[in-house]
C-alpha positions in Angstrom: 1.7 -22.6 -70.4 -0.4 -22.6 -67.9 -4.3 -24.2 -67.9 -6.7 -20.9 -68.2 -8.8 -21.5 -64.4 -11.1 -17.8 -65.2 -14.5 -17.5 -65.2 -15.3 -18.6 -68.5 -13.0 -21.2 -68.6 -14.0 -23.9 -70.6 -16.0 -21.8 -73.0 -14.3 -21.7 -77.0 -14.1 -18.4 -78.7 -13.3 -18.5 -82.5 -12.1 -14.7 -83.4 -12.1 -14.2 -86.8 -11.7 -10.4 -86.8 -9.2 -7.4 -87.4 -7.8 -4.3 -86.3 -9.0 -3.9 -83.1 -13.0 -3.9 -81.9 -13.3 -7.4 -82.9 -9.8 -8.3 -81.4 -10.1 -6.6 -78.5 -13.4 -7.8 -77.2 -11.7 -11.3 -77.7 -9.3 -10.5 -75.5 -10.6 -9.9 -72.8 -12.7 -13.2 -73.2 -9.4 -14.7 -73.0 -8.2 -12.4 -69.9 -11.2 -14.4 -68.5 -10.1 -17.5 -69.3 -12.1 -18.6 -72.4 -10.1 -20.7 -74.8 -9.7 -17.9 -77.6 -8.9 -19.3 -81.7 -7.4 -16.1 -83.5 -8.7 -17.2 -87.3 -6.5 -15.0 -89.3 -5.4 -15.1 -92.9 -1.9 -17.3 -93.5 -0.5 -14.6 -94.5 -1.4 -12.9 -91.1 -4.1 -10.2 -89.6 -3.9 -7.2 -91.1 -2.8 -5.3 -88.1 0.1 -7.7 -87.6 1.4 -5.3 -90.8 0.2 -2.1 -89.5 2.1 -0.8 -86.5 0.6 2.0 -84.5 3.2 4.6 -83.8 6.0 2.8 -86.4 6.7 0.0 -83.4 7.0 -2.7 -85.6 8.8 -4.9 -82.3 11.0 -8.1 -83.3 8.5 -10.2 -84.5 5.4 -8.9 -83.4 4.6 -5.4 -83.5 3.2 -3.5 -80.6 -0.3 -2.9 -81.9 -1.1 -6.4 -82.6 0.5 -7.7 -79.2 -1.9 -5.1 -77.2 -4.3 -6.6 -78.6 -4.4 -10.3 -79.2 -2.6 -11.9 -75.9 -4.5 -15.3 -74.2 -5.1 -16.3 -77.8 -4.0 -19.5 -80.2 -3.8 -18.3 -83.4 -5.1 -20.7 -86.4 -4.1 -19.5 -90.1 -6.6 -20.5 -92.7 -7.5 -19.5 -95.8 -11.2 -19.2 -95.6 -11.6 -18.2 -99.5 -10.9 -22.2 -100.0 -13.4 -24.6 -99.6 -11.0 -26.9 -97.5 -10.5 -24.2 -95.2 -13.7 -23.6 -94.6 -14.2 -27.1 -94.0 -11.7 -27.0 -91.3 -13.7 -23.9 -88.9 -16.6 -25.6 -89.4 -15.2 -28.2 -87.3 -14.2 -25.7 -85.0 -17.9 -23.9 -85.2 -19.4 -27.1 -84.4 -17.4 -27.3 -80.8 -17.6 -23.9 -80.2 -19.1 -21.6 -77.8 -18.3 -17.6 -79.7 -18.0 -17.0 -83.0 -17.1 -12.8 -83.5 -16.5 -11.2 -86.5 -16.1 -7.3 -87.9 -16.1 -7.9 -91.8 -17.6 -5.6 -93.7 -21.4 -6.0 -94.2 -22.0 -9.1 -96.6 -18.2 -10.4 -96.5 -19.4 -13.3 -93.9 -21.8 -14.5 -96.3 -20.0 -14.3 -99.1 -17.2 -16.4 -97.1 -19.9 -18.9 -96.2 -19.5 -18.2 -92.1 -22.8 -15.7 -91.8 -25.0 -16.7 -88.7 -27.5 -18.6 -90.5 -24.7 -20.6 -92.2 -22.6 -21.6 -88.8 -26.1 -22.2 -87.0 -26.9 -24.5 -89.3 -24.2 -26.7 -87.8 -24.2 -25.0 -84.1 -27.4 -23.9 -83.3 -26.2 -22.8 -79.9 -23.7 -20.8 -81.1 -23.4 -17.4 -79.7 -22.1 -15.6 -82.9 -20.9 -11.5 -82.7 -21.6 -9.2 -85.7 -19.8 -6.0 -85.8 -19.9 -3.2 -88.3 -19.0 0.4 -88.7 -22.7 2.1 -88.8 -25.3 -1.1 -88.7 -25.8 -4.2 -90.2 -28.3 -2.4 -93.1 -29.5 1.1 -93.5 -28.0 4.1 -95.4 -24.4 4.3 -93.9 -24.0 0.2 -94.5 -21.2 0.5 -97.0 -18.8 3.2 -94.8 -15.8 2.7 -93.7 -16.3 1.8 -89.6 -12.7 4.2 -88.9 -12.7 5.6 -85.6 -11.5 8.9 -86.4 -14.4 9.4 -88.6 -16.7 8.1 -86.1 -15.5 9.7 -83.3 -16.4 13.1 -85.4 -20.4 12.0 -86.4 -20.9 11.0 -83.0 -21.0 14.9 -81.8 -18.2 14.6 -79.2 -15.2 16.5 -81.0 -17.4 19.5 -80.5 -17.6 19.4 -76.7 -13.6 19.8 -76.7 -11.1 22.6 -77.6 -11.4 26.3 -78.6 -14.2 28.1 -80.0 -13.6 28.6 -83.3 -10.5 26.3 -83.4 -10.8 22.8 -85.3 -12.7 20.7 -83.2 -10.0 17.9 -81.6 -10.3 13.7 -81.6 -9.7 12.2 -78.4 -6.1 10.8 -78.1 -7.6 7.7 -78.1 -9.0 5.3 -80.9 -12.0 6.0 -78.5 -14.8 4.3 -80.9 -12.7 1.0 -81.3 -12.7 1.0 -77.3 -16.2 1.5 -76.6 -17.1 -0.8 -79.4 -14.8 -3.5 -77.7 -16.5 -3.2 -74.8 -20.2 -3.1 -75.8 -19.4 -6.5 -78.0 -17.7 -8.2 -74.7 -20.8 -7.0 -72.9 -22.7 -8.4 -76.2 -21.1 -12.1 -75.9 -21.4 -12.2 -71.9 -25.0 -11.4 -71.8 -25.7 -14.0 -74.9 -23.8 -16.6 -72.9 -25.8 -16.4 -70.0 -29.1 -16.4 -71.9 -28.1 -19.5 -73.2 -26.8 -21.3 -69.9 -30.5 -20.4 -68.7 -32.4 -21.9 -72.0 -29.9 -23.8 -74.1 -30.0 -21.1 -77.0 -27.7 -19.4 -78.8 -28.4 -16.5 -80.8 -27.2 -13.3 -83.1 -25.6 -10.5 -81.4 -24.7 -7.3 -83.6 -23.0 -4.3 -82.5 -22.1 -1.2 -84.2 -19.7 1.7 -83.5 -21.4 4.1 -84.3 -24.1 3.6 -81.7 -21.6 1.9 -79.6 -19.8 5.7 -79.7 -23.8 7.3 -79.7 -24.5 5.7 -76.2 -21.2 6.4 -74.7 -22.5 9.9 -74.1 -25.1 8.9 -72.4 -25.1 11.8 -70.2 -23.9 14.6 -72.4 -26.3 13.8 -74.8 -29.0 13.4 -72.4 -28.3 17.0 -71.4 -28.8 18.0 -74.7 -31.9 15.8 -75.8 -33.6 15.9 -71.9 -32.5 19.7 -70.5 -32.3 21.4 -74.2 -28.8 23.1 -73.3 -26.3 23.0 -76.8 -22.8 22.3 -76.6 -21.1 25.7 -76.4 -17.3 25.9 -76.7 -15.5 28.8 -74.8 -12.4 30.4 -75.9 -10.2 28.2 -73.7 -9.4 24.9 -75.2 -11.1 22.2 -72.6 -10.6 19.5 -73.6 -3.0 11.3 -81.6 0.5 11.5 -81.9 0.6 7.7 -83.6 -0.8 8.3 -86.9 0.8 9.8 -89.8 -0.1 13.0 -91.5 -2.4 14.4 -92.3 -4.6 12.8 -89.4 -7.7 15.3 -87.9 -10.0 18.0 -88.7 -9.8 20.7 -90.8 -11.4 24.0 -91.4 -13.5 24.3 -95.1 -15.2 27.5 -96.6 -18.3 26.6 -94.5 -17.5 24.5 -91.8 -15.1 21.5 -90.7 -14.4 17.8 -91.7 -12.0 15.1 -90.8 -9.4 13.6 -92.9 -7.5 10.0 -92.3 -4.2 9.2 -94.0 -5.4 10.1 -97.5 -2.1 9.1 -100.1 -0.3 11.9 -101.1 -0.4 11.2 -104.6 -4.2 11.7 -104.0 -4.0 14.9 -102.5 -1.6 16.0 -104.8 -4.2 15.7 -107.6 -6.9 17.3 -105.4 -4.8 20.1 -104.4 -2.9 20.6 -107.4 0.5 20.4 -105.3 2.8 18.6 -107.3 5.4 18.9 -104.3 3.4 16.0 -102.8 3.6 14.2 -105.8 5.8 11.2 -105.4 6.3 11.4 -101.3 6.3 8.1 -99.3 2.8 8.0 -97.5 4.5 6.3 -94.6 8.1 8.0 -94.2 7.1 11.4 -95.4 3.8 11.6 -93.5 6.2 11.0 -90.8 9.1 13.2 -91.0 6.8 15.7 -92.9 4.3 15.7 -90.0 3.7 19.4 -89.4 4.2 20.7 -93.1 1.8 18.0 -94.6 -1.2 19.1 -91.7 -0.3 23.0 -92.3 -0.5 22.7 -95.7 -3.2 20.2 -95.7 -5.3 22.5 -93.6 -4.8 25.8 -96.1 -5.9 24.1 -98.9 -9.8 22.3 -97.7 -10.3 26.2 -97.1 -10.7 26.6 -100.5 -13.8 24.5 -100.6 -16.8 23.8 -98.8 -17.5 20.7 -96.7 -19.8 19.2 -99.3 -17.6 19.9 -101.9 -14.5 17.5 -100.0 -16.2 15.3 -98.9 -17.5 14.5 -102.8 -13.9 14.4 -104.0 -12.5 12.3 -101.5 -15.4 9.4 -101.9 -14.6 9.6 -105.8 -11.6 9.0 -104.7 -11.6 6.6 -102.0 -10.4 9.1 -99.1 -11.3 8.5 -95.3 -13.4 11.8 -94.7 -16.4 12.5 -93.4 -18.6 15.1 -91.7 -18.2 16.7 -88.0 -21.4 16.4 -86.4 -23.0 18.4 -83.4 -25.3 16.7 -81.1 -28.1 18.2 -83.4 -26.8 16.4 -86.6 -26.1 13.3 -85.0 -29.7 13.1 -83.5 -31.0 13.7 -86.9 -29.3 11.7 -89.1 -31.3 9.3 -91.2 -28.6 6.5 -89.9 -29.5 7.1 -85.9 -33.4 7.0 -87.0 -32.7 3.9 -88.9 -30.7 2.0 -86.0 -33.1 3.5 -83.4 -30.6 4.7 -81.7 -32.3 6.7 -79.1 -35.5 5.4 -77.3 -38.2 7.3 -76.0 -40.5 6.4 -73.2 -42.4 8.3 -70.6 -40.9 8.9 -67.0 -43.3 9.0 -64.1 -41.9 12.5 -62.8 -39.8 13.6 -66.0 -42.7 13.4 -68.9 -41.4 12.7 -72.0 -37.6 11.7 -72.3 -35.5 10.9 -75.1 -32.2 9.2 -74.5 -29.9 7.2 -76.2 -30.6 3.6 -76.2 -28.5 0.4 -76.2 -25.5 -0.5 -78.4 -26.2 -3.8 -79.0 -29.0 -6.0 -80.7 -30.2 -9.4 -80.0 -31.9 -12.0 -81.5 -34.0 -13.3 -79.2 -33.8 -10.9 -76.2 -33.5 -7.7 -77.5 -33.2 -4.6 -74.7 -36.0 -1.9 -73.7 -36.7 0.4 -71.0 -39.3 -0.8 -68.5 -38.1 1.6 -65.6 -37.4 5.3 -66.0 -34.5 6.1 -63.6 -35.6 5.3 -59.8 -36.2 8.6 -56.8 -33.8 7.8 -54.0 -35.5 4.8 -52.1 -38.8 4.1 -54.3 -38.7 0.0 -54.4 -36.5 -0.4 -51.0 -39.6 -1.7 -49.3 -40.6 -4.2 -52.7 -36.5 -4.9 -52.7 -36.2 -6.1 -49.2 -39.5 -8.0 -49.2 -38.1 -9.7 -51.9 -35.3 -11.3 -49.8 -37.7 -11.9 -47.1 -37.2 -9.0 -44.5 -40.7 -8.0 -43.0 -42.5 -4.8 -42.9 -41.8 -4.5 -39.4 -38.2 -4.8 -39.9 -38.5 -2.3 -42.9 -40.4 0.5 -41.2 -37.4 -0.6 -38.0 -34.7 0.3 -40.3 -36.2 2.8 -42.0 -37.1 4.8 -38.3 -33.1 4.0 -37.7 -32.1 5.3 -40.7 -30.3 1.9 -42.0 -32.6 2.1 -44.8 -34.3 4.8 -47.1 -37.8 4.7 -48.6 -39.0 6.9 -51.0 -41.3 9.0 -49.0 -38.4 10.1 -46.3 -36.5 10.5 -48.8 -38.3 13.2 -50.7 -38.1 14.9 -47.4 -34.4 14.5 -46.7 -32.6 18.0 -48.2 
């Protein structure tokens, strides 16, 4: 194989997470060339035994090789204390450490922050969780269906008065990928500047939140709703019944309850029995149909008790009016607020990502076309002569001719 030469060669990631944030976000530290441990169980990651789409490939299935490549994997058991022993080696060379166990597994495991800075205090270590690190939601279940439906987006596709529709993507994974790998970069470079490593947590669900940064701005800044029209504007790879349904008072979304389960709950003993993989496949259309008759029997409040009892994936579909209102946004602090020198008062959402020791903020509102080119340029040394030169030729724009430009 040949020696990774990328731009963060040299630098060791130890990736002790599943599915696919965590993994993903690895992966593209090692499609930069960092030197990327997979951690994983001995008896293998649990997507290894979860194929996307049934693709279960020869010895590797297609889910788990999208999603793990420029990695060495490393089995351990890290419920046994030699095992343990064995990444703390690792920790105390390393550069990453990224994990997406639930809240409170990593310190139950004995690899939590404080624990693996104790023996690397520069060790940039990567929390991620399904709705936050504490607050109400802490316990969910971080699936991306269900989060794709709280963040208010499934509402700005399809039909009015049709189900509202996922994206064909597991969007929130994706987007929480990406604001972790942004997460690890940034920590990095903090610490090449002052030696210090430090705590970086990301969650999906404002990972998903900020995404929309300009749709929900519209609706928080310019007060216009989302408003579906009759035509549908707007995932084949999961088994049925996989999406959102209609109740008595409203919608919800549903992923891959058992059968047996909704049997009980719909008192349909036809389901009874049924092979939760196989039949969800084959069954595909009947299971949704019939699926999607029954929650109309019920309110939304009413399912969504029944399945928590019973340990079902469901969970509410928000608008951008319940999502900025939920107790768990106010508790993250999701969206910041700050005054905007010709805007007022603006609300927007804020950053996915926490930091230790440099945490984010807003200290410029969004610039007018030209405002700091005259501070900019001074700044590399080009006089006020030269400015008001290129300005008069029209190289450059400042913010008083600009105001005037049409």
């Amino acid at each position: 194989m040949t020696t990774p030469s990328g731009v963060l060669s040299g630098y060791r990631v130890l990736d002790c997470s599943i599915a696919m944030a965590g993994p993903f976000a690895a992966q593209r530290l090692g499609d930069l060339g960092a030197d990327v441990v997979k951690v994983e169980p001995t008896t293998g990651e649990w997507q290894r035994h979860t194929p996307a789409g049934g693709v279960t490939g020869n010895k590797v299935n297609v889910s788990f090789l999208s999603l793990n490549r420029n990695k060495r994997s490393l089995a351990l058991n890290l419920k046994n204390e030699e095992g343990r022993e064995l990444l703390y080696r690792l920790v105390a060379e390393a550069d990453v450490f990224l994990q997406n166990y639930r809240p409170g597994v990593a310190k139950r495991l004995g690899v939590d922050y404080e624990s693996l800075r104790a023996i690397n205090p520069s060790i940039v270590y990567v929390s991620i969780s399904g709705y936050g690190e504490d607050g109400p939601y802490r316990d969910r279940p971080g699936q991306d269906l269900l989060l794709q439906a709280m963040s208010g987006a499934m509402l700005s596709t399809g039909a009015v008065g049709q189900p509202p529709q996922a994206a064909g993507q597991y969007l929130a994974d994706a987007v929480t990928a990406s604001t972790a790998f942004e997460g690890v970069l940034a920590a990095l470079l903090h610490r090449e500047r002052t030696g210090e490593g430090q705590l970086v947590t990301v969650n999906m669900l404002d990972a998903i939140t900020t995404l929309q940064m300009q749709e929900l701005s519209v609706y928080t800044v310019g007060n216009v709703p989302q408003k579906r029209t009759a035509q549908p504007h707007a995932h084949v790879y999961i088994r049925s019944p996989y999406g959102s349904f209609r109740t008595q008072d409203g919608y919800i979304v549903l992923a891959f309850p058992s059968l047996d389960v909704l049997a009980d709950l719909f008192d349909d003993d036809s389901l009874r029995g049924l092979d939760d993989e196989h039949a969800a496949w084959s069954m595909r259309d009947e299971l949704f149909a019939r699926t999607a008759q029954a929650l109309e029997r019920r309110t939304s409040a009413e399912w969504l008790t029944l399945f928590a009892e019973r340990g079902v994936w469901a969970g509410p579909v928000y608008s951008y009016e319940d999502l900025v209102n939920d107790p768990q946004i106010a508790h993250n602090g999701t969206f910041v607020e700050y005054e905007h020198p010709t805007e007022g008062r603006v609300k927007t959402p804020g950053f996915p990502y926490r930091f230790s020791l440099t945490p984010p903020s807003v200290t410029r509102g969004a610039p007018q076309t030209g405002e700091h080119s005259r501070e900019i340029l001074a700044g590399i040394g080009v006089s006020s002569a030269d400015v008001d030169r290129l300005v008069s030729s029209g190289v450059v724009a400042q913010l008083d001719e600009a105001l005037e430009t049409p």
